[in-house]
VMD Tcl script that draws the C-alpha trace (Angstrom):
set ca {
  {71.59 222.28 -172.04}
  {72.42 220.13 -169.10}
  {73.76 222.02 -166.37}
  {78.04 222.80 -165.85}
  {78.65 221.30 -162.27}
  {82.18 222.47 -161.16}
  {83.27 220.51 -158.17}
  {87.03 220.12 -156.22}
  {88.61 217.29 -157.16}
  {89.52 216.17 -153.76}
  {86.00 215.75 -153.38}
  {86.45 211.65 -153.09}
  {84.69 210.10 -155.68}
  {83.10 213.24 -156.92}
  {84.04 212.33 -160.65}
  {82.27 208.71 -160.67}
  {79.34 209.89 -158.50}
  {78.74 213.08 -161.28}
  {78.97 210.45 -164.29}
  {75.81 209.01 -162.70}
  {73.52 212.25 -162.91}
  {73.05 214.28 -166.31}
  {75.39 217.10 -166.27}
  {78.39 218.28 -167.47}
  {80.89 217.96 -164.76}
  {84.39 219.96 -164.34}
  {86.77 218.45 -162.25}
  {89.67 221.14 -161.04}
  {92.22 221.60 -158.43}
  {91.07 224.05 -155.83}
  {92.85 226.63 -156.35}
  {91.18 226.78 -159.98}
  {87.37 226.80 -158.80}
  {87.15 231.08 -158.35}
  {88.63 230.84 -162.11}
  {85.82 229.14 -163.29}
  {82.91 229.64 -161.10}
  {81.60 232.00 -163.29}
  {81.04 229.37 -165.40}
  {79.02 227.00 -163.28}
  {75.53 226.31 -162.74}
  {76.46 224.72 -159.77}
  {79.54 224.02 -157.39}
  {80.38 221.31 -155.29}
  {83.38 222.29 -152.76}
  {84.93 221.68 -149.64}
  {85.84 223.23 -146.55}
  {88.90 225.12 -147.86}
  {86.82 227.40 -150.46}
  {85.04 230.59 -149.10}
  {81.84 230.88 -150.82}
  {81.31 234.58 -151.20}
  {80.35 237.42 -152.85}
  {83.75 237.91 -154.35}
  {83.67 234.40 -155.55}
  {80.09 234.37 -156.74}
  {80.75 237.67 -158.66}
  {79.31 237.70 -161.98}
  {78.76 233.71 -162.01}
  {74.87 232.51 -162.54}
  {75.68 229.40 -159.83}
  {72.01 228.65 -158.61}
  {73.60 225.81 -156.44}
  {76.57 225.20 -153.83}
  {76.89 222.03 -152.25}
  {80.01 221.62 -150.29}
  {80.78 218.09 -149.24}
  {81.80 218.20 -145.84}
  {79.67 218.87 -142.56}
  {80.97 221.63 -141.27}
  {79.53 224.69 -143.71}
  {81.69 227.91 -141.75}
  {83.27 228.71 -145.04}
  {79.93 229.20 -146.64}
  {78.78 233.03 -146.44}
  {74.72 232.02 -146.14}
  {73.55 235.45 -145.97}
  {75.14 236.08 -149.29}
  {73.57 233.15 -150.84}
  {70.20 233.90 -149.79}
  {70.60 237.76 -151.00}
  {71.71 236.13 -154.63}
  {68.68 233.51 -154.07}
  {71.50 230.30 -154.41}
  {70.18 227.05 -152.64}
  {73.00 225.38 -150.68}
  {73.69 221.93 -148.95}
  {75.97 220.16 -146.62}
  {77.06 216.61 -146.14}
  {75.19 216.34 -142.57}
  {75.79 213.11 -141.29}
  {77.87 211.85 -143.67}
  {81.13 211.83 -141.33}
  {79.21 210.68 -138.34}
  {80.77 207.44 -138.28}
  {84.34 208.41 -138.49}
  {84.33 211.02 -135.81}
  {82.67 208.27 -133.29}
  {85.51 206.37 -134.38}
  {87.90 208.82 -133.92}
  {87.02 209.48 -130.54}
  {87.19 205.42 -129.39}
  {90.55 205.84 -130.42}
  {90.85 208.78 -128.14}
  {89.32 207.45 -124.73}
  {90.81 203.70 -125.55}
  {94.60 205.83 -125.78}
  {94.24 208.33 -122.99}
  {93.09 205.32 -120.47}
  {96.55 203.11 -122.17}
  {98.35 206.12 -121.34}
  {96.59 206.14 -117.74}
  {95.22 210.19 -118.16}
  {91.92 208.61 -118.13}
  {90.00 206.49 -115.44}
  {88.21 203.24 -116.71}
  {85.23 204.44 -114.50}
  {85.89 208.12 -115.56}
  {82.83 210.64 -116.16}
  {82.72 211.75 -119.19}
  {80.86 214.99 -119.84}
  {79.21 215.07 -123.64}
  {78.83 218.58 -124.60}
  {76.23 218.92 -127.39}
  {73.84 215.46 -127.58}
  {73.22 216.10 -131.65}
  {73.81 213.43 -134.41}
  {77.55 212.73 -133.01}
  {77.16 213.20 -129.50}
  {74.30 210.72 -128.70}
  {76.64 208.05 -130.55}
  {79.75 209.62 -128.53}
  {78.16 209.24 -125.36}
  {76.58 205.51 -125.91}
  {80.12 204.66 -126.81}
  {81.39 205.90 -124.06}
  {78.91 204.32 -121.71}
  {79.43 201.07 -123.57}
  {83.80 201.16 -122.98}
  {82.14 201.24 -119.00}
  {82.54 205.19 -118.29}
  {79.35 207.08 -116.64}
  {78.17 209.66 -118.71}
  {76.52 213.19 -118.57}
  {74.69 215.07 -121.67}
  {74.81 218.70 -121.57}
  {72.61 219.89 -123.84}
  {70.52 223.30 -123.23}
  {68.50 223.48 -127.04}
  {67.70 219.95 -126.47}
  {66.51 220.04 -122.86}
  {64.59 222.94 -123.41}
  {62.65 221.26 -126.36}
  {62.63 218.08 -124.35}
  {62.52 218.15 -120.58}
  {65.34 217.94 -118.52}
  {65.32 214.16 -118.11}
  {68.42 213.08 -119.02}
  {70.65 216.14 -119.18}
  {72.63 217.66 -116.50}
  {72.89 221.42 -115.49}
  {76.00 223.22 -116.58}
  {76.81 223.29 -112.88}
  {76.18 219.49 -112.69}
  {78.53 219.26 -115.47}
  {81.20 221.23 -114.72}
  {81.25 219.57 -110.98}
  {81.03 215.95 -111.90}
  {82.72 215.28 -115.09}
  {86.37 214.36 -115.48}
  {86.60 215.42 -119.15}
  {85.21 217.30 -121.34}
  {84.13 216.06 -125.03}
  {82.57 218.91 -127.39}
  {79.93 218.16 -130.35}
  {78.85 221.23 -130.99}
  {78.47 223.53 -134.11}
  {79.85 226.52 -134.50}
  {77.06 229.60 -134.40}
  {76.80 232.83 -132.31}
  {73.40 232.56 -132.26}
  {71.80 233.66 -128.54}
  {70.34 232.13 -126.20}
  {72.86 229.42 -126.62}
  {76.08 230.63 -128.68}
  {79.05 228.32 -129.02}
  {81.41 230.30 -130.46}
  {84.75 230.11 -127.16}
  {82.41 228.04 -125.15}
  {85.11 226.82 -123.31}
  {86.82 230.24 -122.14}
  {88.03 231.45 -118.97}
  {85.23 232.16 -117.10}
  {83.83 228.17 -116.94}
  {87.45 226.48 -117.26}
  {87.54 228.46 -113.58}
  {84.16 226.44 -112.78}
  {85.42 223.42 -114.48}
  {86.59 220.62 -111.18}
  {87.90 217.96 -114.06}
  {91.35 217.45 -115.68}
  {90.41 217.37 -119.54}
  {89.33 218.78 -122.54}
  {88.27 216.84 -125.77}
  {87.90 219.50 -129.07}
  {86.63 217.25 -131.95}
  {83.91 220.18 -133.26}
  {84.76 223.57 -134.31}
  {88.16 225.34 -133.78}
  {86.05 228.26 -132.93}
  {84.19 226.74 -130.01}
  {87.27 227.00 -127.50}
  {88.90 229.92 -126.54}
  {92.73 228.41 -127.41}
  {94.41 230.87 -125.21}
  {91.55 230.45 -122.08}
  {92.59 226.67 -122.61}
  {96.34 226.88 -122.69}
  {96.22 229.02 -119.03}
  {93.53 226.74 -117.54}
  {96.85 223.87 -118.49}
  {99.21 226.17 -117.20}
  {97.91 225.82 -113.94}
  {98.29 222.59 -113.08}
  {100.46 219.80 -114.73}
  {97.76 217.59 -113.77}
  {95.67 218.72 -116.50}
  {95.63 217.78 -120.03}
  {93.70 218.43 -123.71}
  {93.23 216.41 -127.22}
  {92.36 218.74 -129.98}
  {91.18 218.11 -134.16}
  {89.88 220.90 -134.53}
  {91.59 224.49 -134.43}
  {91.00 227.97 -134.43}
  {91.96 230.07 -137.32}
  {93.12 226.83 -139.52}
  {95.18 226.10 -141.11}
  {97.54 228.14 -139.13}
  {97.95 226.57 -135.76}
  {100.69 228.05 -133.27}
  {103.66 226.77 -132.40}
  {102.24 227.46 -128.17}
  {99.42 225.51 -128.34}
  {101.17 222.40 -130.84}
  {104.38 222.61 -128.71}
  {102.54 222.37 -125.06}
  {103.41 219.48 -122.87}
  {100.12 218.88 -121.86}
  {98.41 218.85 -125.46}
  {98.46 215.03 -125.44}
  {96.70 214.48 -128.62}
  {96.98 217.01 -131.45}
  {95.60 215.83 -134.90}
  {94.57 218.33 -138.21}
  {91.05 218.08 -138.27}
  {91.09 214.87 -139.36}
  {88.39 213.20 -137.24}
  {86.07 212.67 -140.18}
  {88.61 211.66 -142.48}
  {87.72 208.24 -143.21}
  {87.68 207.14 -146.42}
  {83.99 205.80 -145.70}
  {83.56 209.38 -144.29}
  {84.88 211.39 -147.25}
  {83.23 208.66 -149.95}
  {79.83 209.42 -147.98}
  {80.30 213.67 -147.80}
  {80.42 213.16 -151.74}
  {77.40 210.60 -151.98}
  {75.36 213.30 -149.80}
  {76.83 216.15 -151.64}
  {75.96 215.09 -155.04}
  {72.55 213.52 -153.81}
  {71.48 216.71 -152.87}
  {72.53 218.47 -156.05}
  {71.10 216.36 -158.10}
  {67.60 216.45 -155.90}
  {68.01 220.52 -157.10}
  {67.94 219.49 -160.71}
  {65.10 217.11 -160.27}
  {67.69 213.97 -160.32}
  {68.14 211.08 -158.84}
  {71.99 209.63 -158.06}
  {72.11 205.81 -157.68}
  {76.00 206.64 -157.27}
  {76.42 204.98 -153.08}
  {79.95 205.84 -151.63}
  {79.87 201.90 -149.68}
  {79.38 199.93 -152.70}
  {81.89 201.84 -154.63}
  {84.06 201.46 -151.61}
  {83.63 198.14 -151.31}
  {84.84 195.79 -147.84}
  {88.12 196.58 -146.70}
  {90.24 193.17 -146.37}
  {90.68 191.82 -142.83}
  {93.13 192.76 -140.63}
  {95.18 190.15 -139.20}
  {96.76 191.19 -135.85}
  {99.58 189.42 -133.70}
  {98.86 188.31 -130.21}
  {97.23 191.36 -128.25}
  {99.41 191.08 -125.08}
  {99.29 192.91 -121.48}
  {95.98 194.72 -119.56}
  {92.92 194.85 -122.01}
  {92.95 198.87 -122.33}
  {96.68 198.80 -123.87}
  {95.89 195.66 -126.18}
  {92.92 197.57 -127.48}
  {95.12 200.57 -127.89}
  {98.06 198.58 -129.73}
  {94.24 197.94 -132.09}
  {93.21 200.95 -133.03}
  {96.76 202.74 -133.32}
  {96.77 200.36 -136.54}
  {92.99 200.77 -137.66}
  {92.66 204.68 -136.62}
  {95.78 205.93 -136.08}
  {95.77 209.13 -134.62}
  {98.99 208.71 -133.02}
  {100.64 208.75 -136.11}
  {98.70 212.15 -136.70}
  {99.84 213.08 -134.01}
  {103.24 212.57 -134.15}
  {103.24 214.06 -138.04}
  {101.36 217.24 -136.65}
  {104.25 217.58 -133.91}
  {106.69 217.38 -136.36}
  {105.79 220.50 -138.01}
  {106.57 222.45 -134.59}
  {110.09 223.81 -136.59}
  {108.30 225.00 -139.53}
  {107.87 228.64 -139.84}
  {104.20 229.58 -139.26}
  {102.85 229.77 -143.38}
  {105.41 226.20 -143.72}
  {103.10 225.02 -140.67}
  {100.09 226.12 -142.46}
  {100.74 224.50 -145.69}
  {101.89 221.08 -144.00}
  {98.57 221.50 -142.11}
  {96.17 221.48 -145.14}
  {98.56 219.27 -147.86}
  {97.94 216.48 -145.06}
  {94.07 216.65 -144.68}
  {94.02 216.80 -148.24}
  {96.23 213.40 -148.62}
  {95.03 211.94 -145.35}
  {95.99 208.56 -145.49}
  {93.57 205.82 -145.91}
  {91.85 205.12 -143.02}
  {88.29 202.66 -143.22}
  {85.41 203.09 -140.42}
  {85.88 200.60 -137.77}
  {82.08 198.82 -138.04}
  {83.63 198.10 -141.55}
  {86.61 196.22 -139.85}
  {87.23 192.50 -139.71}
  {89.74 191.72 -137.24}
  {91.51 188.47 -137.09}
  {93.55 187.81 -133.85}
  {95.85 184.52 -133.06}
  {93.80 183.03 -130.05}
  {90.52 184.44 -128.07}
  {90.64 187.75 -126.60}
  {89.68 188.19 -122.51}
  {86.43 188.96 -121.84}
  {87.55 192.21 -120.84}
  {88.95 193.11 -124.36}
  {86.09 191.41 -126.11}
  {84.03 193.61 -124.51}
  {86.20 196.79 -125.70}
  {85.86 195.25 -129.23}
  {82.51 194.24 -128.74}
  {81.80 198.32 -127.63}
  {84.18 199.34 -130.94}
  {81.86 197.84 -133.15}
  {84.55 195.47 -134.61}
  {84.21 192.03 -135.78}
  {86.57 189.35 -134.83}
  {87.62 185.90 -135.56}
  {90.32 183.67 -135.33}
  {93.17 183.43 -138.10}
  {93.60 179.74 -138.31}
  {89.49 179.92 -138.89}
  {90.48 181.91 -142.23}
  {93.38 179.57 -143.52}
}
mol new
graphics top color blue
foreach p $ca { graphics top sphere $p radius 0.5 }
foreach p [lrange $ca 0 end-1] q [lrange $ca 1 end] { graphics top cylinder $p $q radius 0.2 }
display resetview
C-alpha cells in the first residue's frame, strides 16, 4: 500500500507537489494534523506544529519533514528515540531573507539611521550571511564576518574578533541558528553583558527569536535615544509584548516574515517533499519556480529625489516590510492572546510577495548611476516602459 502522507495545507503547493510522488496524500488544516497523525506514515508540517512525543503517540510516522528552515518546533531527541528520519527546507528561504534585509539597509539609510559608508557587522557567515554580507558590501557599506565555528575550521582570515566586532561595527545583523550547544551557544547572544561592549547604534534580528535577550535589548535602547533595532523574529512567538512592539526606537517590527516569499514558501515545499520522497525511494519532478512561473513586470513612476529614498520608494512596493510593519503596530491595542492570534493568522496569509532576482522593473526614463548601482546590487532587472509598449 502506498504510504498516507499527512501534510498542513498551508504548506504552499504541498497538494500539486504530493500528486507528483506515489502516495496517498491528506491535506488538513493545522489544527487537524495531531487528529490524524496516528494515521500517517509520514508528515509534512510547518513551524507552528510541535513534533513530540504527545503528538507521535501511538502513530507509526517513520517520516517528518517540516517545510520551513527553522526546525525549533521539532523535538529531535524524541525522533531519534522512536527511530523517525526528519528533514528541513535548508536553503529554501535563502533568497527571500537576503531580500528582506535589502529592504532593511535600503529603508534605514532613506530614513537616515544608517550611514551609506556604515559598518555593518554580519553575525553568523552560514548560507544567509555570506549572501547578507556581499549584499551589503555591494549597496557600498564595509563589512565584518563574525563567525567563531567557521574561523576555527578555517583560519581567521577574513573574520573579525568579537572585540573587533563589537568596536567597529555600526550595526548589528544576526544569521544565526538557534542551539545551546557549547563552545559556541546562540541561544540570548545578544544580552547584557556584550550590548555593554557593543560601541554601535543598531541591532538587526532576522534569525531566531531566541538568539536575543528581548529585555537585555530593550535597556541597551533605553539608554540612549540614539540607538535603534529592526526585529522578524521574536521570542516566545506568537505572543510578542506590547513593550518591545510599542518602543519608539523599534524602527522596524515585522512577524517573522523574512522568508515569506512566495518563491520562498513554493521552494520550503519543493525541498520538503523532495526529501520525503528521497525516504520512500522517489523521485519528485514537482519544481516550486516553474509552477510559480515569472511574475509580470512592474512598471514604476518616475523615481524622484537622492538615490537611497528612490530605491526605498522601490522596494516598499516589491518587499514591503513597511506595510508589515505598520500592520504589526497596529495590533499594539489588542489584548495579548488577540495579539497572538493576529500574529500567526498574518504569517499564515502573508501577502504575496515574489523574490526580487525574479523582478522586472520598468521605470519612465534612466535611473542615475547612483541608483543603478543600488538596483544593479538588488539583483533587479530594469528597462524602460516605452521599450515595452
Amino acid at each position: 500500500m502506498k504510504p498516507l502522507v499527512v501534510a498542513d495545507r498551508f504548506a504552499l503547493g504541498v497538494e500539486e507537489a504530493l500528486a507528483h510522488i506515489p502516495v496517498r496524500a491528506r491535506i488538513v488544516e493545522r489544527e487537524e494534523i495531531p487528529k490524524v497523525a496516528k494515521e500517517a506514515d509520514a508528515l509534512i508540517v510547518r513551524s507552528t506544529i510541535r513534533v513530540d512525543a504527545a503528538l507521535l503517540a501511538g502513530s507509526r510516522v517513520r517520516f517528518v519533514a517540516t517545510a520551513t528552515v527553522g526546525d525549533d518546533h521539532i523535538d529531535k531527541k524524541e525522533l531519534a528515540r522512536r527511530g523517525i528520519a526528519w528533514a528541513n527546507a535548508q536553503g529554501s528561504s535563502t533568497q527571500a531573507v537576503v531580500d528582506y534585509m535589502a529592504a532593511v539597509f535600503v529603508e534605514l539609510v532613506a530614513q537616515e539611521r544608517l550611514a551609506p559608508d556604515a559598518c555593518v557587522g554580519v553575525v553568523g557567515v552560514g548560507r544567509i550571511g555570506s549572501r547578507v554580507a556581499a549584499l551589503a558590501e555591494a549597496l557600498g557599506f564595509s563589512v565584518l564576518r563574525f563567525d567563531p565555528p567557521r574561523a576555527a575550521r578555517e583560519g581567521g582570515t577574513g573574520f573579525v574578533s568579537l572585540e573587533d566586532l563589537l568596536a567597529k561595527a555600526d550595526v548589528l545583523c544576526l544569521h544565526v541558528p538557534l542551539h545551546d550547544t557549547p563552545p559556541w551557544p546562540t541561544r540570548n547572544l545578544i544580552n547584557d553583558k556584550l550590548l555593554t561592549r557593543f560601541r554601535g547604534r543598531g541591532v538587526i534580528n532576522a534569525a531566531r527569536g531566541g538568539c536575543v535577550d528581548l529585555q537585555a535589548l530593550l535597556a541597551w535602547l533605553d539608554e540612549k535615544a540614539s540607538r535603534w533595532a529592526v526585529l522578524d523574529c521574536w521570542p516566545h512567538e506568537p505572543r510578542i509584548p506590547a513593550s518591545a512592539l510599542g518602543h519608539p526606537q523599534l524602527v522596524l517590527a515585522t512577524p517573522h516574515i523574512a522568508g515569506h516569499s512566495l518563491d520562498g514558501k513554493a521552494r520550503n515545499t519543493e525541498f520538503a517533499v523532495r526529501k520525503l520522497a528521497r525516504f520512500f525511494g522517489f523521485s519528485c519532478p514537482w519544481r516550486a519556480q516553474a509552477w510559480l512561473g515569472m511574475p509580470p513586470s512592474v512598471r514604476m513612476p518616475a523615481l524622484c529625489g537622492p538615490c537611497w529614498q528612490a530605491a526605498a520608494t522601490l522596494l516598499r512596493r516589491l518587499c514591503p516590510i513597511v506595510r508589515d510593519d505598520a500592520v504589526m503596530r497596529s495590533w499594539l491595542g489588542l489584548a495579548d492572546d488577540a495579539r497572538a492570534k493576529a500574529f500567526a493568522a498574518y504569517r499564515r496569509r502573508y501577502p504575496a510577495r515574489r523574490d526580487l532576482p525574479a523582478r522586472r522593473v520598468l521605470l519612465p526614463s534612466l535611473p542615475s548611476p547612483a541608483l543603478a548601482r543600488i538596483l544593479h546590487a538588488l539583483g533587479l532587472v530594469w528597462g524602460i516602459a516605452d521599450d515595452e509598449a
